[in-house]
C-alpha positions as CSV (number, residue, x, y, z in Angstrom):
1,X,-12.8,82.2,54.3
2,X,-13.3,78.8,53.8
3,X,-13.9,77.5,50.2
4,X,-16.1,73.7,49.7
5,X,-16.9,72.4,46.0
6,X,-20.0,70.8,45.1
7,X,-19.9,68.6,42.4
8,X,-16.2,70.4,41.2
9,X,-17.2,74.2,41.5
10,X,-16.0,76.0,44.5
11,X,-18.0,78.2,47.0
12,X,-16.5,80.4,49.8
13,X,-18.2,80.0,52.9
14,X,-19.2,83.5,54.6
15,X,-20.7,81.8,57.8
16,X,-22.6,79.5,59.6
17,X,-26.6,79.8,59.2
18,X,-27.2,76.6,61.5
19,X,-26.6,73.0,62.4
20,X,-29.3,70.8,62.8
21,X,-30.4,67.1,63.2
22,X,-28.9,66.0,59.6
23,X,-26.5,68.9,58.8
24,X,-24.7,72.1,59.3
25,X,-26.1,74.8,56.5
26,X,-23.4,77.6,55.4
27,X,-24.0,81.1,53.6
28,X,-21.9,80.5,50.5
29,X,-21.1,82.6,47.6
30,X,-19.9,81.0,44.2
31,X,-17.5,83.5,42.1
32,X,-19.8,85.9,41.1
33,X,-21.1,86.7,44.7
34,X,-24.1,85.1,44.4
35,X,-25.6,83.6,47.5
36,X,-26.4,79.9,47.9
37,X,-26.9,78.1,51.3
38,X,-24.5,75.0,51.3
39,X,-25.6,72.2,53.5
40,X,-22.9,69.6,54.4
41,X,-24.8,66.4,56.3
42,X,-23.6,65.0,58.9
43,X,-23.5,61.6,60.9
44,X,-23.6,63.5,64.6
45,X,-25.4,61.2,66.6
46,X,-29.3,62.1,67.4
47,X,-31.2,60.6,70.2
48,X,-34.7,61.8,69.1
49,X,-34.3,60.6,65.4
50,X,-33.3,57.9,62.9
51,X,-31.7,58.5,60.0
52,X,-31.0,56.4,56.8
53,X,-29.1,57.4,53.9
54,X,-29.4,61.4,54.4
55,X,-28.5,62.6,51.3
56,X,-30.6,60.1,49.3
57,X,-33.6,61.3,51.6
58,X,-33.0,65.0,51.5
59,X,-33.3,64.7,47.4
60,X,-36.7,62.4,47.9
61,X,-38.1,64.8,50.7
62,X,-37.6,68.2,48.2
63,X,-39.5,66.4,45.3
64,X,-42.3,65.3,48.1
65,X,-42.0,69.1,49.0
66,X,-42.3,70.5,45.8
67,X,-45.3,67.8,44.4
68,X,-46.6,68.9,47.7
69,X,-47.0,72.4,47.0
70,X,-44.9,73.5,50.1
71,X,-42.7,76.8,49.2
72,X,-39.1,76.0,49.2
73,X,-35.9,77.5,48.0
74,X,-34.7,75.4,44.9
75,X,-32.6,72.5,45.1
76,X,-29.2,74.0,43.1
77,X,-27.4,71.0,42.8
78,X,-26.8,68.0,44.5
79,X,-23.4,66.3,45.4
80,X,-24.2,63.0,46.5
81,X,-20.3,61.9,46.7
82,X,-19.6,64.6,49.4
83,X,-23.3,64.5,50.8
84,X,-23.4,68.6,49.9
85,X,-26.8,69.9,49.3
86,X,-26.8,73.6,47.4
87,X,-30.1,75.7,47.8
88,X,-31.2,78.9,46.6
89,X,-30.8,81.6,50.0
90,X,-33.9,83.0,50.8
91,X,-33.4,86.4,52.3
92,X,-34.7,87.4,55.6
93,X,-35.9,86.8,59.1
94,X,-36.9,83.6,60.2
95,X,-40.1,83.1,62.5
96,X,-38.1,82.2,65.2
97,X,-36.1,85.7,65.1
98,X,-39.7,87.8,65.0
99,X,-41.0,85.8,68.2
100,X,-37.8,86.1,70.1
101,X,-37.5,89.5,69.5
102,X,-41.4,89.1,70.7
103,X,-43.1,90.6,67.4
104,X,-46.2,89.0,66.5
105,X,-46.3,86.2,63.4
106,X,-50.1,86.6,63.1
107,X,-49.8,87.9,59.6
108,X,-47.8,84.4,58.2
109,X,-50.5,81.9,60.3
110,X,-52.9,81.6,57.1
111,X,-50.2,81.3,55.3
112,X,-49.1,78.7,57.5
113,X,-51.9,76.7,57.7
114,X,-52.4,76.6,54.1
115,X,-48.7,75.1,54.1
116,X,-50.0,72.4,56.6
117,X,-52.9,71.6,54.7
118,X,-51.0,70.6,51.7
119,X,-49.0,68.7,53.5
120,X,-51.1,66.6,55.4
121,X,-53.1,65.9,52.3
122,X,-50.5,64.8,50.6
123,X,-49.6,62.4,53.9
124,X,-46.8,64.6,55.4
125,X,-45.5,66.2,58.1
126,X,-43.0,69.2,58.1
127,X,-41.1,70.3,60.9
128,X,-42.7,73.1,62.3
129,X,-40.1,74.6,64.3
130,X,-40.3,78.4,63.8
131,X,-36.2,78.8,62.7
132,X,-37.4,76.9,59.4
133,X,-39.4,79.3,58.5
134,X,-38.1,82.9,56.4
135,X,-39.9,85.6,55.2
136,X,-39.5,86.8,52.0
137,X,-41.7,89.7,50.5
138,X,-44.1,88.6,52.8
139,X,-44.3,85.3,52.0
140,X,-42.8,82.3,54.3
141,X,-40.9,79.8,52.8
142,X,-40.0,76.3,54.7
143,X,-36.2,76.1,54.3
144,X,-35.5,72.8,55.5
145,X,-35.6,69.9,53.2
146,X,-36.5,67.4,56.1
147,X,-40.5,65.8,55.9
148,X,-42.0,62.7,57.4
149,X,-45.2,60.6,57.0
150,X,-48.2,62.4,59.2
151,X,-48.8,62.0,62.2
152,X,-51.5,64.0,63.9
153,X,-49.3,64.8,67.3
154,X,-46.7,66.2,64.8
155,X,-48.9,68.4,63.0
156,X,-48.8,72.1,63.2
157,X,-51.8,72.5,65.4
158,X,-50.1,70.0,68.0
159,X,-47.2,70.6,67.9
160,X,-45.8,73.8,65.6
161,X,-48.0,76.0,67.4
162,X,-46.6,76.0,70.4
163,X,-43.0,77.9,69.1
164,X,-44.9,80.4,66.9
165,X,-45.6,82.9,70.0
166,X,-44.0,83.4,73.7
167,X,-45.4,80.1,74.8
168,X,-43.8,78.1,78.0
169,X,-42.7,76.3,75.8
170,X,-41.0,78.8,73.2
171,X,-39.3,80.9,76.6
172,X,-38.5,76.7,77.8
173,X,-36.6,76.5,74.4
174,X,-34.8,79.7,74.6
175,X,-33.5,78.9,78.2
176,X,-32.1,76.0,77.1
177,X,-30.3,77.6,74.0
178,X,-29.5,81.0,74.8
């Protein structure tokens, strides 16, 4: 087991959650066994996306989140030194893993939606790609940090939609990442 520090305290990494666009995110543990996600960023070319400073935006886009009103695990700390991001672990499946194992997410569109709505009125976009969505007691929680300025095409009815059932374009997705 792998250990990383953020900001001088050590946390053993138990395994790989997943690696997107800005970073690879980690089930950690600190000393006492409690759970944390650690995200690392990292400068992996994209050819869909621009990035700027990424740990600088990470730390703007949770307090857009928050102010917002968009559920979120807690920002734990912050190393900006190493670029390390340490979250509270939210427990559970995501969206993605009930609608690939083709179980209906009917129950968590309201809740959704409402998620949507606050963001759009507060001039955002999230990314509504069903693996950054958990469930939690029945309650869905956006795990990713990442938000942009809205953009109708973006928005969940456009665009989010179309991964939250077995769509063409949810069984074009899994095809391509088996």
């Amino acid at each position: 087991m792998e250990n990383i520090s953020v900001n001088g305290k050590n946390y053993s990494i138990t395994k790989l959650l997943g690696h997107g666009k800005g970073g690879y995110s980690y089930l950690a543990e600190d000393s006492d066994h409690q759970k944390f996600v650690l995200k690392q960023i990292h400068h992996e070319p994209c050819d869909y996306y621009t990035f700027g400073n990424k740990i600088e935006a990470e730390r703007n886009d949770y307090e857009r989140l928050k102010n917002a009103g968009i559920r979120i695990p807690s920002m734990v700390d912050l190393d900006v030194e190493n670029e390390r991001i340490l979250k509270e672990y939210i427990e559970g499946d995501t969206i993605y893993d009930r609608v690939k194992a083709n179980l209906s997410v009917a129950e968590y569109l309201p809740q959704i939606r409402e998620m949507a709505a606050n963001a759009q009125s507060s001039g955002l976009n999230i990314d509504y790609f069903p693996t950054n969505f958990v469930v939690r007691n029945g309650l869905i929680y956006y795990v990713d940090y990442e938000c942009n300025s809205y953009m109708e095409e973006w928005n969940f009815e456009n665009w989010g939609i179309k991964y939250w059932s077995r769509t063409p374009e949810f069984e074009d997705y899994l095809k391509k990442h088996p």
